[in-house]
Structures are given as structure tokens and as C-alpha cells.
C-alpha positions as a Markdown table, in Angstrom:
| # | Residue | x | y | z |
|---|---|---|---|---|
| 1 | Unk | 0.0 | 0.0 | 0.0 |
| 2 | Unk | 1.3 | 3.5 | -1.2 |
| 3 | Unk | 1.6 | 6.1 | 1.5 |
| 4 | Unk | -0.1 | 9.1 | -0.1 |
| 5 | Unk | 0.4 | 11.5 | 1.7 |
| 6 | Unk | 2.4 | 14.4 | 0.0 |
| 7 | Unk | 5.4 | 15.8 | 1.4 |
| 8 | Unk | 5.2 | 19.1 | 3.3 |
| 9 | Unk | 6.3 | 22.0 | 1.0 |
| 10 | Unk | 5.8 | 25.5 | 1.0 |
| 11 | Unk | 5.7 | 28.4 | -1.4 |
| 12 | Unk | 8.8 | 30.8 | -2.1 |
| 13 | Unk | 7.7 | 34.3 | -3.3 |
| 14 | Unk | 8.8 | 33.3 | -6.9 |
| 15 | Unk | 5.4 | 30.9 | -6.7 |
| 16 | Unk | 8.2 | 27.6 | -6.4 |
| 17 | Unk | 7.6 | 25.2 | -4.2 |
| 18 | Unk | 10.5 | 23.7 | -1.7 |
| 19 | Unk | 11.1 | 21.9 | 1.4 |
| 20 | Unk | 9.6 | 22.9 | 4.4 |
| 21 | Unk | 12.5 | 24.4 | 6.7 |
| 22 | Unk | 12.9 | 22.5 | 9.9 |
| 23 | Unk | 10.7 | 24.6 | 12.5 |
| 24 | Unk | 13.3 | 24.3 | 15.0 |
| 25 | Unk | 15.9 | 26.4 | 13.1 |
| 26 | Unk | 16.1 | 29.9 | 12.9 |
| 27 | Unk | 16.8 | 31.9 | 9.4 |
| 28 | Unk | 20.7 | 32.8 | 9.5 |
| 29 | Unk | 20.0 | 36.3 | 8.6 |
| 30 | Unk | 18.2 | 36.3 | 11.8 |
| 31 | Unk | 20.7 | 34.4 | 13.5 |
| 32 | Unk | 23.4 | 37.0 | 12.5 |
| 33 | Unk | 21.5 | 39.5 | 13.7 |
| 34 | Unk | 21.1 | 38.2 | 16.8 |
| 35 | Unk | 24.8 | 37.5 | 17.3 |
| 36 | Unk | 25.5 | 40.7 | 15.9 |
| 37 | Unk | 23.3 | 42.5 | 18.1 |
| 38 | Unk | 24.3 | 41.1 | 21.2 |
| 39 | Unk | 28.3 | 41.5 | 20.4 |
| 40 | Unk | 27.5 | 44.8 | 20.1 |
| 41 | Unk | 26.2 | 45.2 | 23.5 |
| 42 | Unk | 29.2 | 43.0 | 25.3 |
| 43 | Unk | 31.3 | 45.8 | 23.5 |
| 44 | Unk | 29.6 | 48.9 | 24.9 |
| 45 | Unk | 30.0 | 46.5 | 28.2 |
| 46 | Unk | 33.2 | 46.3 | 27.8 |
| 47 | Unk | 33.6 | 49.7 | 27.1 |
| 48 | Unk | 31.6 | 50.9 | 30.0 |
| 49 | Unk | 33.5 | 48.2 | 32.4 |
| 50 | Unk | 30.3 | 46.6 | 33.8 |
| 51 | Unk | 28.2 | 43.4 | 32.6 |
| 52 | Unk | 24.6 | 43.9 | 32.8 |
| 53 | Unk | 22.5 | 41.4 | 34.2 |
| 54 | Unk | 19.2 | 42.9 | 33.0 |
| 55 | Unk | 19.9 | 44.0 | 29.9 |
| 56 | Unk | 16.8 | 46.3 | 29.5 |
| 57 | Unk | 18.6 | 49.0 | 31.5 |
| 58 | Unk | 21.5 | 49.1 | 29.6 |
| 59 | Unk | 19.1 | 49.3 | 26.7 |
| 60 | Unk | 17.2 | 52.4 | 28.5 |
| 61 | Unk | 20.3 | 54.3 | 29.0 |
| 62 | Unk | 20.9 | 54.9 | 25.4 |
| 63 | Unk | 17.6 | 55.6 | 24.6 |
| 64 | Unk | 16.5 | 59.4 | 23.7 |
| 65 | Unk | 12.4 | 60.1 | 23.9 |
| 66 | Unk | 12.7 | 60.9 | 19.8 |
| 67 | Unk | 13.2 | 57.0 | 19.9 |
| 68 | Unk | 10.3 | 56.2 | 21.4 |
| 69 | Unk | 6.6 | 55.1 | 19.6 |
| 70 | Unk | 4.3 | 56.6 | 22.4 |
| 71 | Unk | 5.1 | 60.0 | 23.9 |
| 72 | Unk | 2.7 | 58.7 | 26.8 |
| 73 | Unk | 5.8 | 56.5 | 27.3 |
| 74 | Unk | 9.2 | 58.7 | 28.2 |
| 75 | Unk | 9.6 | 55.8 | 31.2 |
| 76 | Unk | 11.2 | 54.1 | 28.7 |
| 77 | Unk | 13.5 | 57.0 | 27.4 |
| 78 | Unk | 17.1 | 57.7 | 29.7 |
| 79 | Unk | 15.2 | 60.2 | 31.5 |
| 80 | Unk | 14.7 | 58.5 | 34.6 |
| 81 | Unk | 18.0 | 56.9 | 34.8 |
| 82 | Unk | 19.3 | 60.4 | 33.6 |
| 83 | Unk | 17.7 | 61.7 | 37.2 |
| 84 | Unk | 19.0 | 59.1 | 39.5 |
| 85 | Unk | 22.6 | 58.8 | 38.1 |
| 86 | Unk | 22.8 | 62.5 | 38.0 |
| 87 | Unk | 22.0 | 62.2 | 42.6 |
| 88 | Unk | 24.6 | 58.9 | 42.1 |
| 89 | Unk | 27.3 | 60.7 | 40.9 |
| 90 | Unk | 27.4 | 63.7 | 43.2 |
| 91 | Unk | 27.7 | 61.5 | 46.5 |
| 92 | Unk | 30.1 | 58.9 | 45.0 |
| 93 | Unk | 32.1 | 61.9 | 43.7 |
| 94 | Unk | 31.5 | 64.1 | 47.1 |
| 95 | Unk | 32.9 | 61.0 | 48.8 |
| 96 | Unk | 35.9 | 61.1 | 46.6 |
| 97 | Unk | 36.6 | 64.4 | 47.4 |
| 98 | Unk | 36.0 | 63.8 | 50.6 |
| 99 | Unk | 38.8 | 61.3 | 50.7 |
| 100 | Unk | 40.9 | 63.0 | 48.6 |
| 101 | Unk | 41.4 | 66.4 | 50.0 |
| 102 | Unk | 41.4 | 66.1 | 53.7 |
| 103 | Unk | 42.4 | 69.6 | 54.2 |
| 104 | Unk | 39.6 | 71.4 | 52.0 |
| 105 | Unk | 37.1 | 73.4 | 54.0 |
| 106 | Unk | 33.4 | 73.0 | 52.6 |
| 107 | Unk | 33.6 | 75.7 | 50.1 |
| 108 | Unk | 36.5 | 74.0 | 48.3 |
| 109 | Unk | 34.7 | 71.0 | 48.6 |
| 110 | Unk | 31.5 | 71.9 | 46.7 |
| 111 | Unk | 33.8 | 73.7 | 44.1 |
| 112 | Unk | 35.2 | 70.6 | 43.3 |
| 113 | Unk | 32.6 | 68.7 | 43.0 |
| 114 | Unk | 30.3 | 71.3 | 40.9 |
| 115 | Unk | 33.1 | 71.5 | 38.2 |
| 116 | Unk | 33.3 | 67.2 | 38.0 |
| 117 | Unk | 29.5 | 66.6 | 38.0 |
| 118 | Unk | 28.9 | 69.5 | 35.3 |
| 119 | Unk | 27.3 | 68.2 | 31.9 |
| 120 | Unk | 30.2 | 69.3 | 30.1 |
| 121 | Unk | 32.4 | 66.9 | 32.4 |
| 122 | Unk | 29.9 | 64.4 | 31.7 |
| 123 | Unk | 30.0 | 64.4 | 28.2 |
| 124 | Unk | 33.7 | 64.2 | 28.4 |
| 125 | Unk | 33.5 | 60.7 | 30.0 |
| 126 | Unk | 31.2 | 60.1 | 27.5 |
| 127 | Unk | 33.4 | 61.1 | 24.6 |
| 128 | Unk | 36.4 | 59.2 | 26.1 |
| 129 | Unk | 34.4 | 55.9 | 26.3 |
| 130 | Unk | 33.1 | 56.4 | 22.6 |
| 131 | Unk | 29.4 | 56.4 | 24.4 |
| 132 | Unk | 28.2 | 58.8 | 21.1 |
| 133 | Unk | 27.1 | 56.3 | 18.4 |
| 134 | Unk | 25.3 | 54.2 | 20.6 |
| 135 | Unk | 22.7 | 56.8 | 21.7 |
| 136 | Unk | 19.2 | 55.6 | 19.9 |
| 137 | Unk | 17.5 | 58.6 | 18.0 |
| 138 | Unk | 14.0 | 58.9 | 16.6 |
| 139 | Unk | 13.7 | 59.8 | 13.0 |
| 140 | Unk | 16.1 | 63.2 | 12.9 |
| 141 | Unk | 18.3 | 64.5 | 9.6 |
| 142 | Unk | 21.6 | 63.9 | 9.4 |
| 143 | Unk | 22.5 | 67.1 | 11.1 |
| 144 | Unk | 20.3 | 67.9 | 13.2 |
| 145 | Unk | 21.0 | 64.1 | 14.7 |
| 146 | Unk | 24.7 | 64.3 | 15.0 |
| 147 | Unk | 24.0 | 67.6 | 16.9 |
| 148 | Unk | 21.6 | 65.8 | 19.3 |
| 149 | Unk | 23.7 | 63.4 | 19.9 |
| 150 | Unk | 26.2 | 65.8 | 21.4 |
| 151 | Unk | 24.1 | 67.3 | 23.3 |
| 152 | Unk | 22.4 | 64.7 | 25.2 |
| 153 | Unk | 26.0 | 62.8 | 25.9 |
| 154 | Unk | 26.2 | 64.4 | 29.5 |
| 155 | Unk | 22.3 | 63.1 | 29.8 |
| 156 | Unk | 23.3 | 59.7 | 28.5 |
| 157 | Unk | 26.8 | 59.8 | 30.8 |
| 158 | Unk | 24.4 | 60.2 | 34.1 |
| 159 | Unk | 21.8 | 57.8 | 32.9 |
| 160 | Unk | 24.9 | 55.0 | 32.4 |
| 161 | Unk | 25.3 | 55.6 | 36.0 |
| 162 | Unk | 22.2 | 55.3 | 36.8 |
| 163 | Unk | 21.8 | 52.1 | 35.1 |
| 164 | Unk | 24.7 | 50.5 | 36.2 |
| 165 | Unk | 23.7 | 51.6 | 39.9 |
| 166 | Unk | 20.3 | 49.9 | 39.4 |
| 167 | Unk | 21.8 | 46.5 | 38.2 |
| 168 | Unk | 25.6 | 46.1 | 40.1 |
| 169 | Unk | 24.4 | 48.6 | 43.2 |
| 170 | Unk | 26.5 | 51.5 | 44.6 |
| 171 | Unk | 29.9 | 49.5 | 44.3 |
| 172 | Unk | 29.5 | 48.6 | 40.9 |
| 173 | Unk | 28.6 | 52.6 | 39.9 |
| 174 | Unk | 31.5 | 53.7 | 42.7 |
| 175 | Unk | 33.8 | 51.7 | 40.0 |
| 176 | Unk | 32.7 | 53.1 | 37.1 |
| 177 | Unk | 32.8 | 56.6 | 38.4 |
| 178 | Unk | 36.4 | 56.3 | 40.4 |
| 179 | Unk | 37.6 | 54.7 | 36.9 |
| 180 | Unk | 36.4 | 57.8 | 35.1 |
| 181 | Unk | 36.7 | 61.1 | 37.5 |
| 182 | Unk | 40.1 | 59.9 | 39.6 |
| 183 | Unk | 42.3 | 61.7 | 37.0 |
| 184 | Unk | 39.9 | 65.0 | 36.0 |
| 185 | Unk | 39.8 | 64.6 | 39.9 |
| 186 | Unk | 43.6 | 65.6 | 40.6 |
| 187 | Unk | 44.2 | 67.8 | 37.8 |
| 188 | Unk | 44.2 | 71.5 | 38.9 |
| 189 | Unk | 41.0 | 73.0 | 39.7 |
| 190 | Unk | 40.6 | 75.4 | 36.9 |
| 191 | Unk | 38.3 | 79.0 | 37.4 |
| 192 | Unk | 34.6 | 78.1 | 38.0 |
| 193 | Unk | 33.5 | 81.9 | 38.2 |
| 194 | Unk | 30.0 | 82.5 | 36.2 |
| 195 | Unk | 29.8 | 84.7 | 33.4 |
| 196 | Unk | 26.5 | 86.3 | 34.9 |
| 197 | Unk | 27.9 | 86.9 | 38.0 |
| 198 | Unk | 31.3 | 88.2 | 37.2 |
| 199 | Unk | 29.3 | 90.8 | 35.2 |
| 200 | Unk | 26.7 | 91.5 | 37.4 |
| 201 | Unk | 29.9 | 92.4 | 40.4 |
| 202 | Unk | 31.2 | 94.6 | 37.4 |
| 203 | Unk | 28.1 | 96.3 | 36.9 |
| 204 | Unk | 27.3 | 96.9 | 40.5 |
| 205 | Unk | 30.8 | 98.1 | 40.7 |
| 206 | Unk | 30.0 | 100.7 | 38.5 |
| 207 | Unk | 26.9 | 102.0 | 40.0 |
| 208 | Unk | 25.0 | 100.0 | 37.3 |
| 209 | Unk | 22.0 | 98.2 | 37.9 |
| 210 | Unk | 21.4 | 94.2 | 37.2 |
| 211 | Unk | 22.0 | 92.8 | 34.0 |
| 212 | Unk | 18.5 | 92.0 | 32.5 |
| 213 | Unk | 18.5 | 89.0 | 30.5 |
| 214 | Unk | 15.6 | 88.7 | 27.6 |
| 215 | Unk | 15.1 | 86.0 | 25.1 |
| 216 | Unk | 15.7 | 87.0 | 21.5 |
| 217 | Unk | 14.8 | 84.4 | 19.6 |
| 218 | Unk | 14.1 | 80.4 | 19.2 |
| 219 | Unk | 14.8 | 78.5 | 16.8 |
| 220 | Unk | 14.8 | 74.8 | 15.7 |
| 221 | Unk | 13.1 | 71.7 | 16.6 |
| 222 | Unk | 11.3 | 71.3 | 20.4 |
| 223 | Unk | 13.5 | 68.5 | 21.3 |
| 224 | Unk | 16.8 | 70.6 | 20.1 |
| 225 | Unk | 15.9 | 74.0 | 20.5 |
| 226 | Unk | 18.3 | 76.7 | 19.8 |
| 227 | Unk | 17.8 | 80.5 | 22.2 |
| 228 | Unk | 19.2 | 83.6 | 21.1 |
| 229 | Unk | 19.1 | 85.5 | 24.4 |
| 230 | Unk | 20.2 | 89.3 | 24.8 |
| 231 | Unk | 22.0 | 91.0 | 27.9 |
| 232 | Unk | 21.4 | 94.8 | 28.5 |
| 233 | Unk | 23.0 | 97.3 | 30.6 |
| 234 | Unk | 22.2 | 100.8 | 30.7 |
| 235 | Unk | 24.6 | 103.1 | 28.7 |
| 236 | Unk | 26.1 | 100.1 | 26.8 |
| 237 | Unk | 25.4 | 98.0 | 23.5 |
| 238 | Unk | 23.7 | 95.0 | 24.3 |
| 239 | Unk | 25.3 | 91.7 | 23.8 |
| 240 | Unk | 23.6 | 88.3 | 22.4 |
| 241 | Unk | 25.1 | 84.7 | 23.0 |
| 242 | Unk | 23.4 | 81.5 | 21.8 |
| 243 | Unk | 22.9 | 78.2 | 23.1 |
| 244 | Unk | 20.9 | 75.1 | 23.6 |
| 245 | Unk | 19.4 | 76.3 | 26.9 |
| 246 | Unk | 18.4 | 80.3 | 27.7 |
| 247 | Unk | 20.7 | 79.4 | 30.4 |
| 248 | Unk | 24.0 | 78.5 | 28.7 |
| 249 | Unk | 23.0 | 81.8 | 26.0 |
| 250 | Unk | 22.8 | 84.0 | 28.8 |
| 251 | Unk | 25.9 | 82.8 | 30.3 |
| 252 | Unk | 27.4 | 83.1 | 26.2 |
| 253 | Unk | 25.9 | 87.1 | 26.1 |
| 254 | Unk | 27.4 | 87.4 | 29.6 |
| 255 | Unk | 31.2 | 86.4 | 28.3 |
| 256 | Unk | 30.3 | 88.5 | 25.3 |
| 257 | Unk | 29.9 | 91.7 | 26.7 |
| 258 | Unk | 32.5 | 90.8 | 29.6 |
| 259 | Unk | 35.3 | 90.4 | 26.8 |
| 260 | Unk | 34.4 | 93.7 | 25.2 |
| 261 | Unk | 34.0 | 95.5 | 27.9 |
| 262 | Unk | 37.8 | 94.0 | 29.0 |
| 263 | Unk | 36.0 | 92.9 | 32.3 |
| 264 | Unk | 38.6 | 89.9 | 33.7 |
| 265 | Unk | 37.7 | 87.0 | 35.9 |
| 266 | Unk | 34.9 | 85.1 | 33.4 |
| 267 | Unk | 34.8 | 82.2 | 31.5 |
| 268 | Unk | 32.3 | 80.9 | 29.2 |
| 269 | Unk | 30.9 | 77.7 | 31.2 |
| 270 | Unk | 27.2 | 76.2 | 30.6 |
């Protein structure tokens, strides 16, 4: 007796018929992507110094809200982690300084550790552990992505911590942090003096009043905006600084009008 039974086929896209593919095995395109994927991730491990154990918050970190499907949703952006490893940071590297400089008085102290927890000091880290390509965008050009990627990598930096806090706990994030800040720890402390108020001292000096700050202009998208912001003083030109926050253009107009004034003791921090 004949079995008749036909053998199991299915149809290609091309309208041919073949052998059914064993329903155990996975395509190898998928396959490599898998593998792919997750050797990229052991190398920003590696490159962070920390294995994570729930991968999700690794995943997080790197994750800006443009990413995201839902706007209802920014839990799932770096935001959060962004919040707690920015509070992580300042007492692991208050504890450092602590340590470090027995002889500072508390003034010293929080000098320090305002110049090593800054965004800009952040994004440094970030820089230095090539942190910039991994950030995960929502549809952006080009340009305007390459530019919001630099200007969330302090974001990103404290959201690492964050993350790395949650899964390895405070000595897991005290490593990180101790292998990144030691050095920009001991290096000399350079001036931290504001813009604003180095030119608000100078005015009062004077007999002037405040500086008054007003916003000139904004310009580009809401999730990287560009200010425009104007500083006036009575009896002078006014002077206009941009930036990616009305605070960082006011401190730009500040350091404007400071340098052509010849006013001394500024600097052009954000």
C-alpha cells in the first residue's frame, strides 16, 4: 500500500515550491542579527567596564524620547536613569573628594565637585568611552542628529550611571565613576567663576543696575531647540550669546559683553 500522503512544502515568493525548513531552526539572517546585536552590546559592556544582568537597563540608558513610539511612554527614554545617576554621581564623587582632600574646607569641597559633576564633564566621560554612536535617535536628519547626539551625551553619561547603579548597586557605579573622574579629579582645579555673575559684580561696581537678560529668539526643533538671548545694561550695546538652553545663552551674552568691555575673571561655562 502506497503512503499518499504528499510531502510538506511551501511556497517561495517566486510561486516555487521547496522543502519545508525545519521549525526548530532559525533563518541565518536572523541568526546573524542576533549574534550581531548582542556582540554589540558585550562591547559597549566592555567599554563601559560593567556586565549587565538585565539587559533592559542598559538598553534604556541609550535611549533618547525621539526613539520612542508613544510619547505617553518617556519611562522608557534615559530620563529617569538620567535623574538618578545624576544624585549617584554627586555623592560617590563628594565621597571622593572627601577622601581626597582632607584639608579642604566646605567651600573647596562643593567647588570641586560642581566643576566634576557638570554636563560638560559628563560628556567628556562620555566622549572618552566612545558612548556617542550608541545613543538611539527617533527619526532626525543627518545634522540635526549628529548635533543631538552631542548634546544629550552628558544626559546619556548620568543615565549610564544610573543604570549601572540599578543593576551592580553603589559599588558597581563607585567603580565606574572612580575609573572615570580619579584623573579630572587631581588635575588642577581650573576658574569656575560665572559669566553672569562676574558681570553683574562689574556692573554693580559701576553703579550700574542688574543685568537684564531677555530671550531674542528660538529656533529649531522642540527636542533641540536653539535660544538667542540678549544681555542689557544701561549706557552700553547690548550683547547676544546663543545656546541650547536660555541658560548657557545667557551665560554666552554674559562672556560676550564681559570680553568687550575688558572685564577679567569670566569664562564661558554652561
Amino acid at each position: 500500500m502506497n503512503d499518499e500522503t504528499p510531502d510538506l512544502q511551501i511556497i517561495s515568493s517566486s510561486g516555487e515550491a521547496s522543502s519545508q525548513p525545519d521549525a526548530g531552526r532559525e533563518p541565518a539572517k536572523k541568526k546573524r542579527t542576533k549574534v550581531s546585536a548582542k556582540a554589540a552590546a558585550a562591547a559597549l559592556e566592555a567599554r563601559i567596564g560593567h556586565k549587565f544582568s538585565d539587559a533592559t537597563l542598559l538598553t534604556t540608558a541609550f535611549t533618547h524620547v525621539s526613539a520612542l513610539k508613544s510619547a505617553r511612554k518617556r519611562g522608557d527614554s534615559y530620563q529617569r536613569l538620567e535623574f538618578l545617576g545624576d544624585h549617584v554621581l554627586g555623592l560617590i564623587v563628594s565621597d571622593m573628594l572627601y577622601r581626597a582632600f582632607p584639608n579642604a574646607d566646605e567651600g573647596e569641597l562643593s567647588k570641586r565637585l560642581a566643576d566634576l559633576v557638570r554636563k560638560e564633564s559628563c560628556a567628556d566621560v562620555a566622549k572618552s568611552l566612545g558612548l556617542l554612536d550608541d545613543i538611539k535617535l527617533g527619526a532626525v536628519g543627518a545634522g540635526a542628529g549628529a548635533r543631538l547626539r552631542k548634546s544629550v551625551l552628558g544626559d546619556i553619561c548620568e543615565a549610564v550611571i544610573g543604570a549601572v547603579f540599578l543593576d551592580g548597586g553603589y559599588g558597581a557605579a563607585a567603580q565606574f565613576v572612580e575609573r572615570n573622574w580619579t584623573e579630572r579629579m587631581h588635575k588642577p582645579r581650573r576658574p569656575l567663576r560665572d559669566p553672569k555673575t562676574v558681570l553683574q559684580e562689574w556692573a554693580q561696581g559701576k553703579g550700574l543696575p542688574t543685568p537684564v537678560y531677555r530671550e531674542v529668539e528660538r529656533t529649531g526643533p522642540h527636542h533641540d531647540p536653539q535660544f538667542r538671548v540678549a544681555v542689557d545694561l544701561p549706557g552700553l550695546a547690548p550683547a547676544e550669546g546663543v545656546g541650547g538652553s536660555k541658560r548657557a545663552a545667557e551665560k554666552v551674552a554674559a562672556s560676550v559683553m564681559i570680553e568687550r568691555e575688558g572685564v577679567g575673571g569670566g569664562n564661558n561655562d554652561a
